[in-house]
C-alpha positions as CSV (number, residue, x, y, z in Angstrom):
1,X,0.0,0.0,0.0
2,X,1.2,3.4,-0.9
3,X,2.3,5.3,2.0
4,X,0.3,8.8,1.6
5,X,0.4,11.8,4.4
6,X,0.0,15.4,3.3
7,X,1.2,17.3,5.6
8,X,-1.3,20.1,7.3
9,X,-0.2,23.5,7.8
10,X,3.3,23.4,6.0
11,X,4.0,27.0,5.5
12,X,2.7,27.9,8.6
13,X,4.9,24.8,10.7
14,X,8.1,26.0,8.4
15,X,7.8,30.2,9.1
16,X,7.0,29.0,12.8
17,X,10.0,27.1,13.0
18,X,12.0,29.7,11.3
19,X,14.4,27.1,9.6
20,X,18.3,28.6,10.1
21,X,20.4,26.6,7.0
22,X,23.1,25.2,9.4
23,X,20.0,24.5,12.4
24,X,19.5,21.1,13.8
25,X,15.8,20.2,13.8
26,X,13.3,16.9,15.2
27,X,10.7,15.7,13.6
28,X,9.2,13.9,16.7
29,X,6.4,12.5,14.5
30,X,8.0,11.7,11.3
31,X,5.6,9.7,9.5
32,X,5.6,10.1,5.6
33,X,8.2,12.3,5.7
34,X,6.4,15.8,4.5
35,X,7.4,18.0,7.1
36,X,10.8,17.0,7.4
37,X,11.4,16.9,3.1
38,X,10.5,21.0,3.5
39,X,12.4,21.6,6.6
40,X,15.7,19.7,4.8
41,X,15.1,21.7,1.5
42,X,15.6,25.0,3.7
43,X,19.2,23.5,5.2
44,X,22.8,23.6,3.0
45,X,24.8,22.0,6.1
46,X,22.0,21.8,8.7
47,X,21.1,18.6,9.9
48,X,17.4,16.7,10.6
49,X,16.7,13.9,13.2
50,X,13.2,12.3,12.7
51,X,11.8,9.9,15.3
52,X,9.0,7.4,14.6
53,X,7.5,4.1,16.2
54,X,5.9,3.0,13.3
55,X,8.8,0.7,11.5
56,X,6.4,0.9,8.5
57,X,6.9,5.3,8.5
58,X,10.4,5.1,8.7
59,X,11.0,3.4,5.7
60,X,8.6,4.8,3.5
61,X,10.1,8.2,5.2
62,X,13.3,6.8,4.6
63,X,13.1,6.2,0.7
64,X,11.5,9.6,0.3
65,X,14.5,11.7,2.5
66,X,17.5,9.2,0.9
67,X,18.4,12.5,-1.6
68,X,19.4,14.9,1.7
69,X,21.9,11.7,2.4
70,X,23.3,12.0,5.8
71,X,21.4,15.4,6.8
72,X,19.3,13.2,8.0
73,X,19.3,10.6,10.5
74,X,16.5,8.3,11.3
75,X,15.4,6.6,14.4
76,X,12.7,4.1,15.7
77,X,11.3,5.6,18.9
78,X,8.7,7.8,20.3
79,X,9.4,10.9,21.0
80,X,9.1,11.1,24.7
81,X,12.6,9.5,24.8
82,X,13.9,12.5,22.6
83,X,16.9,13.7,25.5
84,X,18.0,10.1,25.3
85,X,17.8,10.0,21.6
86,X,19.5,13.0,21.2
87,X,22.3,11.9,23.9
88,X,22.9,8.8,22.1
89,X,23.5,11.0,19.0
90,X,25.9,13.1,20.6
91,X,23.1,16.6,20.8
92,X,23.0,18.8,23.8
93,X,20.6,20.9,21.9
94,X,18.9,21.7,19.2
95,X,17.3,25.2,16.7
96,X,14.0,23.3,16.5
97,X,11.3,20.5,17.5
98,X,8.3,19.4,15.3
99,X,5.3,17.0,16.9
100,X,2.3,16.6,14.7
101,X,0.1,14.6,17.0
102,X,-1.9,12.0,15.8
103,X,-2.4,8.9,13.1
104,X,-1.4,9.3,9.8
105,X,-3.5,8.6,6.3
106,X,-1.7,5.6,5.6
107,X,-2.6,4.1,9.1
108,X,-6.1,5.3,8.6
109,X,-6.3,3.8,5.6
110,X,-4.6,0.8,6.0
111,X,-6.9,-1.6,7.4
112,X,-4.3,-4.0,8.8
113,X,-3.6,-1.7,11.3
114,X,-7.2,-1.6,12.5
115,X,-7.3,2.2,13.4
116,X,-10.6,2.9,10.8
117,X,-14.1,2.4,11.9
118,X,-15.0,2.1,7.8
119,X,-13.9,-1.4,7.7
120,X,-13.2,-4.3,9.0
121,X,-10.4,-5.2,10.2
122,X,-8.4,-6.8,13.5
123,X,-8.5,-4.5,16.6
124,X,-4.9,-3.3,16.9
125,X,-4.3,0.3,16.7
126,X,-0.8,0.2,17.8
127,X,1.4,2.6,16.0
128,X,4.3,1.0,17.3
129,X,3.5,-2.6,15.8
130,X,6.1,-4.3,18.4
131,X,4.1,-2.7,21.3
132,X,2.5,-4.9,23.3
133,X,-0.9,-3.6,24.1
134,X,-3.6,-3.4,21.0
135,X,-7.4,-2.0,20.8
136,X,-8.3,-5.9,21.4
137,X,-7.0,-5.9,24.6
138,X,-8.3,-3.1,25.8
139,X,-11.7,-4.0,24.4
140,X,-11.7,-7.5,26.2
141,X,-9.8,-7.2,29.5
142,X,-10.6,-3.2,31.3
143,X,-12.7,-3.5,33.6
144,X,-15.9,-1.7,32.5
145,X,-15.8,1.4,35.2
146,X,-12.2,1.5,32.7
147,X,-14.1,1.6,29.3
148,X,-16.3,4.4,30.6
149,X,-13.6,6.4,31.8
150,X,-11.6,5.7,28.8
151,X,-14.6,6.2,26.4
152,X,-15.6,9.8,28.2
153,X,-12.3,11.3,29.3
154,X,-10.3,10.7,25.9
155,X,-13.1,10.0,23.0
156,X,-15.6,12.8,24.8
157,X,-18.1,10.2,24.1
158,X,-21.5,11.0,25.7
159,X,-22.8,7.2,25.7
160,X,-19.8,6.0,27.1
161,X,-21.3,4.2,29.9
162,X,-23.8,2.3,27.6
163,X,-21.4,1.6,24.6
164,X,-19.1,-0.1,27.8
165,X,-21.8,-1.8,29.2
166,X,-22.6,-3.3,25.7
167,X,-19.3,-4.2,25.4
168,X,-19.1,-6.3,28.4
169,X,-22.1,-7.8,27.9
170,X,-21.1,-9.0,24.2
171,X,-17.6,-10.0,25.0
172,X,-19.1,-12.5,27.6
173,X,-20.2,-14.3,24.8
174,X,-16.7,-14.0,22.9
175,X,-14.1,-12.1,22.5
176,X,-14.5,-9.0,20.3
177,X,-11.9,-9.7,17.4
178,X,-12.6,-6.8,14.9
179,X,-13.5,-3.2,13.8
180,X,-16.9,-4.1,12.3
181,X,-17.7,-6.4,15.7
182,X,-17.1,-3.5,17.7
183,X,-19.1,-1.0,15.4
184,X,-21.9,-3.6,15.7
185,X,-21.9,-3.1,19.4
186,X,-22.3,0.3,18.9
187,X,-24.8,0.8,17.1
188,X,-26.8,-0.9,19.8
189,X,-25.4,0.8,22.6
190,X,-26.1,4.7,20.3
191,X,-29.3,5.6,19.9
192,X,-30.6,5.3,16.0
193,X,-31.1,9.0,15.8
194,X,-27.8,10.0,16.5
195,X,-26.4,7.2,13.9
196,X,-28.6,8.5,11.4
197,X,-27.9,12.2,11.9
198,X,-23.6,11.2,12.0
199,X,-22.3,9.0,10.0
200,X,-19.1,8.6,12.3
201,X,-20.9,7.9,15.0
202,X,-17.9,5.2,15.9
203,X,-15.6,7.9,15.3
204,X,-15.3,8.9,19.5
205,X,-14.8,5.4,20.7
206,X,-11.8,4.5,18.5
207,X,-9.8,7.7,19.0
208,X,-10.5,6.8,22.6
209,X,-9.5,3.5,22.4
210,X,-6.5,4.5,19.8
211,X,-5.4,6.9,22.5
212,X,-5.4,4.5,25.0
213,X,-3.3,1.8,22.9
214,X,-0.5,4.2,22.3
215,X,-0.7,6.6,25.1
216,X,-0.7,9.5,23.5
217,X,-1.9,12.3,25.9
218,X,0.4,10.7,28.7
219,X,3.6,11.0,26.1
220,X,2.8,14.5,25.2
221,X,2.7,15.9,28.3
222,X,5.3,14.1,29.5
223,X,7.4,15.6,26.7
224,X,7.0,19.4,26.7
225,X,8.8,20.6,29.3
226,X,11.9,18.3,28.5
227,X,11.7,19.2,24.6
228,X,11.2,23.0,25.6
229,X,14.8,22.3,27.8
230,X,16.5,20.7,24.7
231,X,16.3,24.2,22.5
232,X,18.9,26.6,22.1
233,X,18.1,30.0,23.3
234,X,15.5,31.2,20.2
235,X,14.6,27.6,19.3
236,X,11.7,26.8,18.7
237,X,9.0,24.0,19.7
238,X,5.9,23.4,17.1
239,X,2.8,21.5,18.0
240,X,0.3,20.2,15.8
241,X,-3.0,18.7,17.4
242,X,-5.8,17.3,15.8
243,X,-8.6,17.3,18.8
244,X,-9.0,19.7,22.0
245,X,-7.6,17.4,24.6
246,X,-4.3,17.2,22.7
247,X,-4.5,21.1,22.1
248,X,-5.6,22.1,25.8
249,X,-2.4,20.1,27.0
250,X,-0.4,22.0,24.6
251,X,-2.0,25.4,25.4
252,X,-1.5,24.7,29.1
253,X,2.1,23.3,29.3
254,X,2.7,26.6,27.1
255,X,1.6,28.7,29.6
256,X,3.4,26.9,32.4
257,X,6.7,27.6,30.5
258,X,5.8,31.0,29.9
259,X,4.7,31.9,33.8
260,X,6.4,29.0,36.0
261,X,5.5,31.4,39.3
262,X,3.2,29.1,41.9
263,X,3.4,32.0,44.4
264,X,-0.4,32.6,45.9
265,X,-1.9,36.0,43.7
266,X,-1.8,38.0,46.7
267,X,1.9,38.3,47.2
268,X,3.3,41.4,46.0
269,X,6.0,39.6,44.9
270,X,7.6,36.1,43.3
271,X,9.3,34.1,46.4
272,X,8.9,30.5,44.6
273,X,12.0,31.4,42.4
274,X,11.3,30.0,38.9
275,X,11.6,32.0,36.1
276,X,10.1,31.8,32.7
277,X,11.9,29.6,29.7
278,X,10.5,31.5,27.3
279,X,7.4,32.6,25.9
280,X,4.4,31.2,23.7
281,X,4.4,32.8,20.1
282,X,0.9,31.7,18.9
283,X,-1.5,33.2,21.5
284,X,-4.1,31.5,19.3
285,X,-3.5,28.7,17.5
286,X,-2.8,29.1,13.4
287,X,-5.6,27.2,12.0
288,X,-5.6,26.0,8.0
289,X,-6.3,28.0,5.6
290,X,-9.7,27.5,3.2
291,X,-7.1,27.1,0.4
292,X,-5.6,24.2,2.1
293,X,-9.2,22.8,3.1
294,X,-9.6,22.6,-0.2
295,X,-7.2,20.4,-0.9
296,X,-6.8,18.5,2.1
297,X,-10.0,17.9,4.8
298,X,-7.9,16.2,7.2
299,X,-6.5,19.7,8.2
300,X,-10.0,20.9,9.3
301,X,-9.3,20.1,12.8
302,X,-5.5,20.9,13.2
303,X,-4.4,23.5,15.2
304,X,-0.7,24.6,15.9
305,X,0.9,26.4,18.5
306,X,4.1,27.5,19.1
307,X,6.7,28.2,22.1
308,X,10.1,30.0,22.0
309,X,13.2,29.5,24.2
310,X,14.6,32.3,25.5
């Protein structure tokens, strides 16, 4: 299958980023390689380090990249482990940091991989496919109070408790095995009027569970701070989310950076002595433009925001 993944917001990611020619940049989330083959064009002796989990990314990202020959090196990992990665590459620091959060066309599309609800396929949704834990585990082991939370906390599903009750019930019976056994469920957990009125009305319950499987909310805001640490003075991190918990994390670990101070409001001034690493350059996030919705619907929910190291 032909590994596919336009990448949203390009001109806004690469002016964000403000690409120096001799800079050292991450692509934390290198996937088909799109970001990172506009960043290396902008380089003469600069040098790009892309991370992925998905084996499968790598080398499709790999064949595409192969023409910037050793500009570029590759490595299979997530991106939380960047200070180690960078370590192990001999990096104390670095002009910029790319993440753009979230599964790429080709996984979607791929059915193997079992990340679409618009066919059937196993239940894996693991984006690192030597990763222990799939969407079938999940599915058949949590403890229902798990699904729920799971279900309403990452998928914002309102019928969580229903759609998990269902799925206890069914699994009872036999294990759930695949994407369309799970949609089956439900549909009779959702009530028809809402499936007739959306036709992704599975949509919520596997980005929960795809969340879950790989996760993704723990790794980013595990990351922030330690990627914000890993700039030079003026670097630059770049974010790209996809939904509003990834984006609120963002937004808040931002603003963290940006005022560190935990002293109570009323004192007249900071005692708690931690100073600012630098400040957040988007104050609202750059959305797509309708040029580029033309052209590409997946960016209709991407959002990126910026932070600069002082």
């Amino acid at each position: 299958m032909e590994f596919r993944h336009e990448p949203v917001l390009p001109e806004e990611t690469l002016e964000s980023l403000r690409i120096r020619p001799d800079g050292i940049y991450v692509d934390g989330t290198l996937g088909g390689g799109g970001h990172s083959f506009r960043i290396l064009q902008r380089l003469k002796n600069g040098r790009l380090i892309g991370i992925d989990q998905d084996q499968e990314a790598l080398a499709h990202a790999g064949a595409r990249l192969e023409v910037f020959g050793d500009r570029v090196t590759l490595v299979k990992d997530n991106f939380v482990n960047i200070r180690r990665i960078l370590e192990d590459l001999g990096i104390e620091q670095v002009d910029g940091i790319l993440l753009d959060i979230g599964v790429s066309s080709y996984q979607v599309d791929n059915p193997d991989r079992g990340f679409t609800y618009r066919e059937n396929a196993p239940l894996d949704m693991r984006m690192d496919r030597q990763a222990s834990l799939t969407a079938r585990d999940v599915v058949n082991t949590y403890p229902r109070e798990d699904l729920v939370r799971i279900f309403r906390d990452y998928g914002e599903e309102k019928f969580a408790a229903n759609i998990a009750k269902h799925i206890v019930k069914e699994r009872e019976k036999a294990p759930v095995e695949t994407t369309g056994e799970l949609i089956r469920i439900i549909e009779q957990a959702v009530p028809a009027a809402v499936r007739k009125g959306q036709a992704g009305y599975a949509k919520k319950v596997f980005q929960a569970l795809r969340i879950e499987v790989n996760a993704e909310l723990d790794v980013l805001s595990a990351s922030i701070d330690t990627m914000i640490d890993l700039l030079k003075p003026g670097g630059r991190l770049a974010i790209i989310t996809f939904h509003s918990l990834e984006d609120r994390i963002v937004k808040n670990e931002f603003r963290k950076n940006e005022n560190p101070c935990t002293c109570p409001p009323e004192f007249p001034v900071c005692v708690c002595g931690k100073v600012p690493k630098g400040k957040v350059i988007t104050r609202k996030p750059l959305v797509a433009s309708e040029e580029e919705l033309a052209r590409n619907k997946r960016a209709a929910s991407a959002k990126l925001r910026v932070f600069e190291k002082v």
